[in-house]
N, C-alpha and C positions, 0 to 999 in steps of 0.2 A: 373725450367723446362718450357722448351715456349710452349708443349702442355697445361703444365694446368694453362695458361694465355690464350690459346689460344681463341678468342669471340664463341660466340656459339645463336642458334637460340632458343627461347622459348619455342618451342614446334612445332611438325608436321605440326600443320597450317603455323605458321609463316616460314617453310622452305619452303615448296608445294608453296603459296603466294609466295617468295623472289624468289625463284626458276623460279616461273612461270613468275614471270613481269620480269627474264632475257629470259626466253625465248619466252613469247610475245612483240616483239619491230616491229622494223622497216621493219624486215622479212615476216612477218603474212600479216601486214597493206600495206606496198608498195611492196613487191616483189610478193606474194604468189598471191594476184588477177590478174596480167600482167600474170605471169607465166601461172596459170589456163587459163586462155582467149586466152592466146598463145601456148598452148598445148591441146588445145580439150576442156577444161571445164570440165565436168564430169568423163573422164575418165583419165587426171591429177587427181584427187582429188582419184579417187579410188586408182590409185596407190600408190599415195600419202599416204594417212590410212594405204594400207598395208604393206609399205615401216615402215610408224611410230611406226606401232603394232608389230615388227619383229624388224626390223636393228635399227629401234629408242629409241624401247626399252632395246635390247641389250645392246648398247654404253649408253644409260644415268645410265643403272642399273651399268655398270662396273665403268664408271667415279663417280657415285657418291660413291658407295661402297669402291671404292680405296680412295677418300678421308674421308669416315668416318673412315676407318679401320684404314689407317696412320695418320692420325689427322696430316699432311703434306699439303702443297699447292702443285703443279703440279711440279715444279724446281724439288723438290726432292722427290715427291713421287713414281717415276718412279722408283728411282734409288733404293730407302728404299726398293722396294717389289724384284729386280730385277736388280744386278750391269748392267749387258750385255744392259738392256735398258733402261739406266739413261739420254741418248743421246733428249730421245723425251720429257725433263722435258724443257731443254733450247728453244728447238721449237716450246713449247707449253706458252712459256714464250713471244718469238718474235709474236706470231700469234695477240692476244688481243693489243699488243702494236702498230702493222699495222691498226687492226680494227678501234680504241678510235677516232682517230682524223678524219679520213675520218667520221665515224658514225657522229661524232660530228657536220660536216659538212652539212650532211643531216637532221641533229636535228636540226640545226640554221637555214637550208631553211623553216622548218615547223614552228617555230614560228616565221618567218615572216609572212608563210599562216595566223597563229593565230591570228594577230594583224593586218592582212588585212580584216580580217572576221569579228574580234570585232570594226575597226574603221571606217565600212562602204567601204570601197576600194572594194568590192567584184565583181563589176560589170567591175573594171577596171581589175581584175585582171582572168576575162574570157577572154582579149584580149590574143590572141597565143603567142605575142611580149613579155608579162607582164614577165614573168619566164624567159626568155633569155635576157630581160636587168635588173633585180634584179640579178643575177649572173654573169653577165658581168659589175657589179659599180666594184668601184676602193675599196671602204670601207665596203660597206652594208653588203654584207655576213660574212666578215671579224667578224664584228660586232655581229651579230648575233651568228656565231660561237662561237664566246668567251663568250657569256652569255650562251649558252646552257655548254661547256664544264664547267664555273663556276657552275651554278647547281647541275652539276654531282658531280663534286671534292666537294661541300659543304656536301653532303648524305655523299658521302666516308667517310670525316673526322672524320661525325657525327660516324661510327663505325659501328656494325653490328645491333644489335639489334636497338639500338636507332635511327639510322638510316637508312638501306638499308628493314628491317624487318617493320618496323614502317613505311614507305613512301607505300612499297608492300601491305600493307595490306589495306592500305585507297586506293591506284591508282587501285588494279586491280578489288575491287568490280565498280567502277567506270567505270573506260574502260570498261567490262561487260553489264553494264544497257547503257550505250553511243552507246555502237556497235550494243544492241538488239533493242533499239529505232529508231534509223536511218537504221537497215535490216526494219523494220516495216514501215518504214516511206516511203522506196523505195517498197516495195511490192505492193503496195495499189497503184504505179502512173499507168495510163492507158500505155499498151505497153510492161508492166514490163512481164510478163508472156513468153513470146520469151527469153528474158537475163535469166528468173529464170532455164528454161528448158535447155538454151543449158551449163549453169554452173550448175548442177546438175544431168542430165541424162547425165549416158556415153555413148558415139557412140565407138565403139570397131574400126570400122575400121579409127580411129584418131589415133590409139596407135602405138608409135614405138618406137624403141631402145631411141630414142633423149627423147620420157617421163617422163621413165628411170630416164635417165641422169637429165633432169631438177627437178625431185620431188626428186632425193636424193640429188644434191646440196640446193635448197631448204630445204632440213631438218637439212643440217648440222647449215645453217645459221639460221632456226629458232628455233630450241630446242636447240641454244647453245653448238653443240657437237664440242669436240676434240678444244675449245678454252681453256681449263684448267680452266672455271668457274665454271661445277659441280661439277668436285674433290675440286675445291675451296670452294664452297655450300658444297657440302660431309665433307671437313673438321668441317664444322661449326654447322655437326648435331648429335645430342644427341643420346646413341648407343640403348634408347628405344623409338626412333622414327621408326615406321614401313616403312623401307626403298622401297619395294614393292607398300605400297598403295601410298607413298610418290610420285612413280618412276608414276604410274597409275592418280595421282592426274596431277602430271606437263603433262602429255600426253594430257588428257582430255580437260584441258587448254588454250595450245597451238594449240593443233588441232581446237581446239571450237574456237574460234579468232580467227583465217585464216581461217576457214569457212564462220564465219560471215563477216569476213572483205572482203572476197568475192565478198558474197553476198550482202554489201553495194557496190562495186565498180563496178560487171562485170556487171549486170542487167542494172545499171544507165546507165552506157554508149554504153550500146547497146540500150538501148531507145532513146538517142539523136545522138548517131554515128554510130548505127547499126554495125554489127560485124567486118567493118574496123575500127572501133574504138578503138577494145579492141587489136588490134598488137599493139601501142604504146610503146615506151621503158617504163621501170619501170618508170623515173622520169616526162617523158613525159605523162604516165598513171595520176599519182596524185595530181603534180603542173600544169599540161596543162590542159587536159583533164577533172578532175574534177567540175574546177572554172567555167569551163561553163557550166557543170550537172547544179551546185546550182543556176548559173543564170539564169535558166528557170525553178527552180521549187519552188513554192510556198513555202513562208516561206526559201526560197534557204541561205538566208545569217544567219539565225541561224542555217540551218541544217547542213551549210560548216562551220562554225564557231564551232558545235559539234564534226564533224568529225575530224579537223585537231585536236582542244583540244587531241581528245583521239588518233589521232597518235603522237602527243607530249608527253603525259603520258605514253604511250607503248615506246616510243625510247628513255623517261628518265630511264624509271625503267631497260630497256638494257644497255642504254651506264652505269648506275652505276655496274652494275654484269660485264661488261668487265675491267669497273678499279678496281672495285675491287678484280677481279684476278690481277691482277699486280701486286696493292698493297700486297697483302698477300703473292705473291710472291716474294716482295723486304723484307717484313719484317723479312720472313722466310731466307730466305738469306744471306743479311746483317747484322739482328736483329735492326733495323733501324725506328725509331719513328713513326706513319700511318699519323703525320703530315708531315715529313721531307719525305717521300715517297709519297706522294700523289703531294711535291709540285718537284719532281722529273719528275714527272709521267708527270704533265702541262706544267712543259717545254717542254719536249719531244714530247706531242702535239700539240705543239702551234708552234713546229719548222716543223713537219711533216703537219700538220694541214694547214697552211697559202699558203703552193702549191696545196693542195687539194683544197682548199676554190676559190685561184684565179685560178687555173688550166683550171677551167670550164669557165672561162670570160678574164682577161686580159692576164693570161699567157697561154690561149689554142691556143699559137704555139707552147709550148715546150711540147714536146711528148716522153713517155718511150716506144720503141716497137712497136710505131704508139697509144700509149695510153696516153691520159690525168693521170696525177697526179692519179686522186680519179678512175679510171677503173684500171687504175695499181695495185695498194694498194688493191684490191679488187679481182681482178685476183690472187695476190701473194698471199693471202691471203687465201681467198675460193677456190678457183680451184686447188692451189698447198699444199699450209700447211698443211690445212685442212684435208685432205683423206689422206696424210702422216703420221700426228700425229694417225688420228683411225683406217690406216691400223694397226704398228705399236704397237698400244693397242690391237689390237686383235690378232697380232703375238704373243704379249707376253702371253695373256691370254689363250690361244686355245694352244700354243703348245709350250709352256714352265712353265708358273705359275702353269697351270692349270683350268679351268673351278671351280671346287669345292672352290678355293680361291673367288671368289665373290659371288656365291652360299651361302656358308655359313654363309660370313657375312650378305648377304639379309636377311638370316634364322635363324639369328642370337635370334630374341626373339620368336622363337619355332613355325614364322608363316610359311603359306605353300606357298613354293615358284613356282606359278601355272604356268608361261613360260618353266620350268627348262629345260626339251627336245628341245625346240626349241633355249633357251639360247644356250645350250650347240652347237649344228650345227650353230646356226647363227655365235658366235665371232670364233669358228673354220675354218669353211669352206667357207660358203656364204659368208659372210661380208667382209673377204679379198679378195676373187677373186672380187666382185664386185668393191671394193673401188679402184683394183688394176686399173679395165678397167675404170673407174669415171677417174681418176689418170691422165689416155693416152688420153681417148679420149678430155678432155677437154685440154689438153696440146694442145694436133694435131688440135683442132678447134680453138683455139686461137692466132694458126700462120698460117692459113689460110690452112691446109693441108686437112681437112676432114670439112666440111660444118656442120653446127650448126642449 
């Protein structure tokens, strides 16, 4: 039986940890401080929490729940609970498969930051030009990229426990004391007080519909929702791990690290770029914008050489939870070796992956939609899969499975499951309408119909 082969995690820690270093990656650290800076600052963030505490929690309690129950990967755990919607096992199969390579992509630009930081180059690489001719060489990125997705695929092989469990548990006390040192390190500079205030207190009348929109895109991409990796995680967890404190621990986490990762990014560069500074796009925020923070502040190239470290340990312990859905999802499948599927998987990356990589430099003429290679892949991905797949979870659960189907296994070792009123309204009613307008309106703002 391939259940009782199937790998499994040591114990609550080790899943919370494993879980948590897929859902603190590249999201927390380069998206969520832009986003915050680019939507008011304090009042993103409030929405933010009660988007996580509510809709966030709903969808990680259902997705993981459904993978401990069926001890199934996403392919067919859809279909095990519910023939009528077996359809969003294969969707949620293409989603992490779009993700791998593009992330990959962004993982190989940060360690080049990393080995710009550690070889002294730091001072060259606050010129504005630095980050648009490393991504416009003909090899460089190319190069990079391939070492980071090796990285990844080498944890994979290693398996669950001995490797994806075992990396999570050393990387994310680390990223932790790395994020807390360098918030600390930026508090203390003269000027910081203006950045801390306006990323921390909300102003109400910043708030609108577009807030919304960007803290719940943001959530999908940072708690890993509706990519098919915590029914993947869900499958891997032991049925007397307390699934509730479990669901509580990855929140805490992930929210604490996009907080902090913040609070390292918007402060800084409102101190040297005052609040024109923080509209920057995501990549422009943290390969542009950053390298000049460290080059005007004391001790600047150890502190940049800290921070990129730990967005490189945050977007390894991600990109392995996204292949490693995959994987578990070919194994489950075809019954197929976690080597012989892993070395599937790299091809498929490395074919996807190589127009991402030059997309942004020598092939940014060829355009899908008017979009670059890796904006593409990223659009298809988050904007449309995304809110597809956990509409679709919540159809099934609110008004056909049942609510009490995931309920129960939460409460399955007799603890008290303290959301249960709000679970119940959130995957019924809220969470679909919401996901449904998420859905349109980022469709309609991506073809230029309604303004963003």
């Amino acid at each position: 039986m391939e259940n009782k082969k199937r790998g499994s995690f040591s114990g609550g820690i080790g899943f919370v940890l494993a879980a948590a270093g897929s859902a603190v990656g590249l999201g927390n650290l380069w998206r969520f401080p832009y986003l915050a800076a680019q939507y008011g600052g304090g009042i993103f963030i409030l929405v933010y929490i009660i988007l996580a505490l509510t809709f966030g929690f709903t969808l990680m309690t259902t997705e993981i729940a459904i993978g401990r129950k069926t001890k199934l990967s996403p392919t067919r755990a859809y279909g095990n609970i519910d023939k009528r919607f077996a359809f969003i096992g294969p969707i949620s199969f293409i989603i992490p498969v779009i993700i791998l390579p593009y992330y990959c992509v962004i993982g190989g630009w940060v360690i080049k930051y990393v080995t710009v930081f550690a070889t002294g180059q730091d001072m060259a690489a606050a010129d504005g030009l630095f980050f648009a001719n490393f991504i416009g060489q003909e090899y460089a990125p190319l190069v990079f990229f391939f070492i980071f997705l090796g990285l990844t695929a080498l944890i994979v092989v290693l398996g669950v426990e001995k490797g994806i469990e075992k990396v999570s548990k050393y990387l994310m006390p680390v990223l932790i004391l790395l994020a807390i040192v360098i918030c600390i390190y930026i508090m203390f500079i003269p000027g910081a007080g203006a950045g801390i205030k306006y990323y921390l207190l909300p102003d109400f009348s910043k708030f609108s519909f577009k807030t919304v929109c960007a803290a719940m895109g943001q959530m999908f991409y940072s708690m890993s929702l509706a990519m098919g990796i915590m029914i993947t995680y869900g499958s891997y967890t032991r049925d007397d791990v307390s699934l509730v404190k479990s669901v509580n621990g990855i929140e805490i986490f992930d929210t604490g690290i996009a907080l902090l990762a913040g609070m390292m990014v918007v402060p800084a560069v409102y101190i040297f770029s005052g609040e024109a500074g923080t509209s920057q796009s995501g990549a422009g925020l943290m390969f542009m914008t950053l390298p000049k923070v460290f080059s005007q502040m004391p001790g600047g190239r150890f502190i940049g050489f800290m921070f990129f470290a730990l967005v490189f340990l945050a977007a390894l312990t991600s990109s392995v939870s996204i292949m490693e859905a995959i994987t578990s999802m070919l194994i489950d499948r075809f019954h197929i070796s976690r080597v012989l599927s892993c070395a599937i998987i790299i091809v498929v990356a490395v074919v996807l992956g190589i127009p991402c990589s030059l997309g942004n430099g020598i092939w940014s003429h060829i355009t899908i939609m008017g979009m670059d290679f890796l904006t593409f892949f990223d659009f298809i991905s988050n904007s449309l899969l995304l809110p597809v797949v956990a509409f679709f979870t919540c159809i099934m659960i609110g008004w056909f499975v049942g609510a009490d189907y995931i309920i129960d296994e939460a409460a399955k070792n007799g603890e008290k499951f303290g959301r249960e009123k709000i679970y119940r309204v959130m995957v019924k009613y809220i969470a679909p309408v919401l996901l449904l307008i998420i859905l349109v309106f980022y469709t309609l703002a991506q073809f230029g119909i309604i303004k963003y």
